[in-house]
C-alpha positions as CSV (number, residue, x, y, z in Angstrom):
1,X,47.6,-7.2,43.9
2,X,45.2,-9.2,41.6
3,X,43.5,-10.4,44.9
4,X,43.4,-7.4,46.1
5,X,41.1,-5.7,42.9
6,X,39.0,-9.3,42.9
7,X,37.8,-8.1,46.5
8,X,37.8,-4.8,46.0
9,X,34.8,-5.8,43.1
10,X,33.1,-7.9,46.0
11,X,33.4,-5.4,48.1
12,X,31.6,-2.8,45.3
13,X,28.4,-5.6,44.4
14,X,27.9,-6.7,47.8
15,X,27.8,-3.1,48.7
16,X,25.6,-2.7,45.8
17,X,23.2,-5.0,46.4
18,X,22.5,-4.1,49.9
19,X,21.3,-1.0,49.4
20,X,19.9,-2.3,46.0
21,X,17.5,-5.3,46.1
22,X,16.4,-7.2,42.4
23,X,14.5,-10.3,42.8
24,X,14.7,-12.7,40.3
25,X,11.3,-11.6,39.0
26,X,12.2,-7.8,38.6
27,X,15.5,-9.1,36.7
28,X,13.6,-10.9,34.6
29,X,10.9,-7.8,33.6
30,X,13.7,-5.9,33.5
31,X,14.4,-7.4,30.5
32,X,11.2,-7.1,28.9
33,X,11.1,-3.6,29.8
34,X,14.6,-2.2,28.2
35,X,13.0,-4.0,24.7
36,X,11.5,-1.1,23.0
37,X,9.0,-1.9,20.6
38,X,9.9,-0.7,16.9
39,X,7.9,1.6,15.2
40,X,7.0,0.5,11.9
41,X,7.4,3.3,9.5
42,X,5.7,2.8,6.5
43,X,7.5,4.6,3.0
44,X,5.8,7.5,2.0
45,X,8.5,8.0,-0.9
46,X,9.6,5.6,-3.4
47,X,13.1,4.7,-2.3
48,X,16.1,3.0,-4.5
49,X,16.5,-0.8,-4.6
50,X,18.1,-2.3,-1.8
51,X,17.1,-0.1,0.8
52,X,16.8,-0.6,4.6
53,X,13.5,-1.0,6.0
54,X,11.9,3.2,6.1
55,X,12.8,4.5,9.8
56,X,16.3,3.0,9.3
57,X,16.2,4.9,6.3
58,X,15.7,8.1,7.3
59,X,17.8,7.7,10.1
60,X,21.1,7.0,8.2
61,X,20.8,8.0,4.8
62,X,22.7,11.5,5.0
63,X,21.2,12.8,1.0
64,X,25.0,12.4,0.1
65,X,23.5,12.0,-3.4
66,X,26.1,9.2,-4.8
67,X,23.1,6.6,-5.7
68,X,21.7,9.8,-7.9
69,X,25.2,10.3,-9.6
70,X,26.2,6.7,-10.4
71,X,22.4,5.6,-11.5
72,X,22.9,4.7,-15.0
73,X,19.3,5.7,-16.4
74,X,18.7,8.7,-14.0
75,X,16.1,7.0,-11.8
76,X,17.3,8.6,-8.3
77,X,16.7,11.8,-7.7
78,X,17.0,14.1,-4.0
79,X,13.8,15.2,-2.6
80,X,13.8,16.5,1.1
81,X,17.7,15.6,1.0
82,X,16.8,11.8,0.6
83,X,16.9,9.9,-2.8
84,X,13.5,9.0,-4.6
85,X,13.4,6.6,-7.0
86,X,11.3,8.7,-10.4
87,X,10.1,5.5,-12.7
88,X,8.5,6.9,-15.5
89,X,10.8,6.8,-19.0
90,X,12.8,4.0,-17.9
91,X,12.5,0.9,-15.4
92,X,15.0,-0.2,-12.9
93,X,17.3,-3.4,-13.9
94,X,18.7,-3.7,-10.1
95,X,22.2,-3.2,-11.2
96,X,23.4,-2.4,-7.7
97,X,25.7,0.7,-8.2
98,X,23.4,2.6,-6.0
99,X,23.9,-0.1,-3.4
100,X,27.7,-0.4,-3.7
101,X,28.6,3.2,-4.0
102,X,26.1,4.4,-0.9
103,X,28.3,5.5,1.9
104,X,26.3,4.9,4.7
105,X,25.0,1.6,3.8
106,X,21.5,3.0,3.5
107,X,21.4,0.9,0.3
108,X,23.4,-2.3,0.4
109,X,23.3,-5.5,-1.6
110,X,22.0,-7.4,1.4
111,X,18.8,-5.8,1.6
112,X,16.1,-7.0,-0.7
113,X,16.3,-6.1,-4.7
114,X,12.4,-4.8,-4.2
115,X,11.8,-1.3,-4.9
116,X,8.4,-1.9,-3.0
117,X,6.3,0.0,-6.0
118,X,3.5,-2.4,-7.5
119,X,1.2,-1.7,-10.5
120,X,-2.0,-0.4,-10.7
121,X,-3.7,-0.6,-13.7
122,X,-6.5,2.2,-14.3
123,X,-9.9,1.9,-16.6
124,X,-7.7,3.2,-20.0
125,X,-6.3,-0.5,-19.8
126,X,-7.0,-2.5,-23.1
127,X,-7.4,-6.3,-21.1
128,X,-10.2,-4.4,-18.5
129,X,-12.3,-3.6,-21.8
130,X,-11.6,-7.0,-23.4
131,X,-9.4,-6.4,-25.9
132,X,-6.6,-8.8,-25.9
133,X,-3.6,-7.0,-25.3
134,X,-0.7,-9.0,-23.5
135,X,2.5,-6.1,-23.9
136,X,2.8,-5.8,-19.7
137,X,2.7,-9.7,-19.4
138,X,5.1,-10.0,-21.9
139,X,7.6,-7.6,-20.9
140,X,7.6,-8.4,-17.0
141,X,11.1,-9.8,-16.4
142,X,10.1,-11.7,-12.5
143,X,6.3,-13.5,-14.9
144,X,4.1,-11.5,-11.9
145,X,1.3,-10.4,-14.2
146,X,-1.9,-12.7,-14.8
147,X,-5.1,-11.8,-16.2
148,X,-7.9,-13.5,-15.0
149,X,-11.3,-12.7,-16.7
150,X,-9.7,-9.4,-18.0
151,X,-8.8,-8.5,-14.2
152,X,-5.2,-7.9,-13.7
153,X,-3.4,-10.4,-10.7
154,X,0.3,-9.1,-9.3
155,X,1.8,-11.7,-7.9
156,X,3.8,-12.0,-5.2
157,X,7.1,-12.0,-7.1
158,X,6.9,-8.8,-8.4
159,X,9.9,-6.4,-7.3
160,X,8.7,-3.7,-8.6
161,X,11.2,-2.6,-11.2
162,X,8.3,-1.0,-13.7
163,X,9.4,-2.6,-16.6
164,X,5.3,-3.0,-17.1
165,X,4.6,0.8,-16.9
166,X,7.0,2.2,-19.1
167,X,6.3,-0.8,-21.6
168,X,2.4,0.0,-21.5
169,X,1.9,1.9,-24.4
170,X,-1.5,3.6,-23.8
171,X,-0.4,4.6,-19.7
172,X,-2.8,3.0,-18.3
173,X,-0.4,1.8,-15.7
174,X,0.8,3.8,-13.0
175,X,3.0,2.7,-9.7
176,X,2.0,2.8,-6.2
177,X,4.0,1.9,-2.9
178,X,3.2,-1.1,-1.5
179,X,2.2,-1.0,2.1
180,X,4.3,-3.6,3.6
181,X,2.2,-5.4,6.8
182,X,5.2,-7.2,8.1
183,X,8.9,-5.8,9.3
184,X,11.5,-6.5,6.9
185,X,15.4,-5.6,7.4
């Protein structure tokens, strides 16, 4: 009987393939051809720690609201039924409970601990008038603020957790999203 399905699946591809012709060529840009390019969807909201890259994002995150409930400083919040991360009292210390208690994996642990926001200082900043005034630099946990010739420098190791804005006691920082150039999962 085992013989008997074996030729019956000849049987089916040589049948196949006669009335079905792929050169080796055709196979091969076949392949190409299922590959759809992905569409890179840049944030237009400032999401939570640990999210997946934006048009994963939106895709699965179902705005269950358990990263909003579990968020001990009240950083998350729902907007259009997906969470929003609100820095402006309080910055983000990447504890992760939004991560671990997200259903739908929207925000896990093994996506990057970068919020994507990045400062901006504006012209009410004390070091762009040349006072000396070192607060931000001081209180950046990741060292990613330089001042060079009273011009502010982000580095690259800033994760955007705002610790400089809220410490900024004249506002003149504010948080913007950085536009990311390359994919990241």
């Amino acid at each position: 009987m085992a013989k008997q399905y074996s030729n019956k699946n000849e049987r089916y591809y040589k049948a196949y393939l006669s009335h079905n012709t792929i050169s080796r060529r055709g196979l091969f840009l076949s392949l190409f051809r299922s590959v759809k390019p992905e569409t890179l969807v840049h944030r237009c909201e400032a999401r939570p720690p640990f999210s997946v890259k934006e048009s994963l994002f939106l895709d699965i995150c179902n705005g269950c609201g358990a990263c909003v409930a579990i968020c001990p400083y009240g950083l998350i919040q729902l907007k259009e039924n997906k969470p929003v991360l609100d820095i402006d009292f309080s910055s983000c210390d990447f504890c992760g409970k939004c991560a671990e208690n997200c259903p739908t994996h929207a925000l896990h642990k093994a996506f990057s601990a970068d919020t994507e926001l990045r400062p901006s200082f504006n012209q009410q900043c004390v070091m762009r008038k040349g006072q000396h005034c070192s607060v931000c630099q001081d209180k950046c946990p990741q060292n990613a603020i330089s001042f060079e010739y009273y011009s502010p420098i982000i580095l690259d190791t800033c994760n955007g957790c705002g610790e400089c804005k809220v410490s900024c006691f004249i506002g003149a920082i504010n948080l913007y999203i950085k536009r990311v150039t390359s994919r990241n999962t």
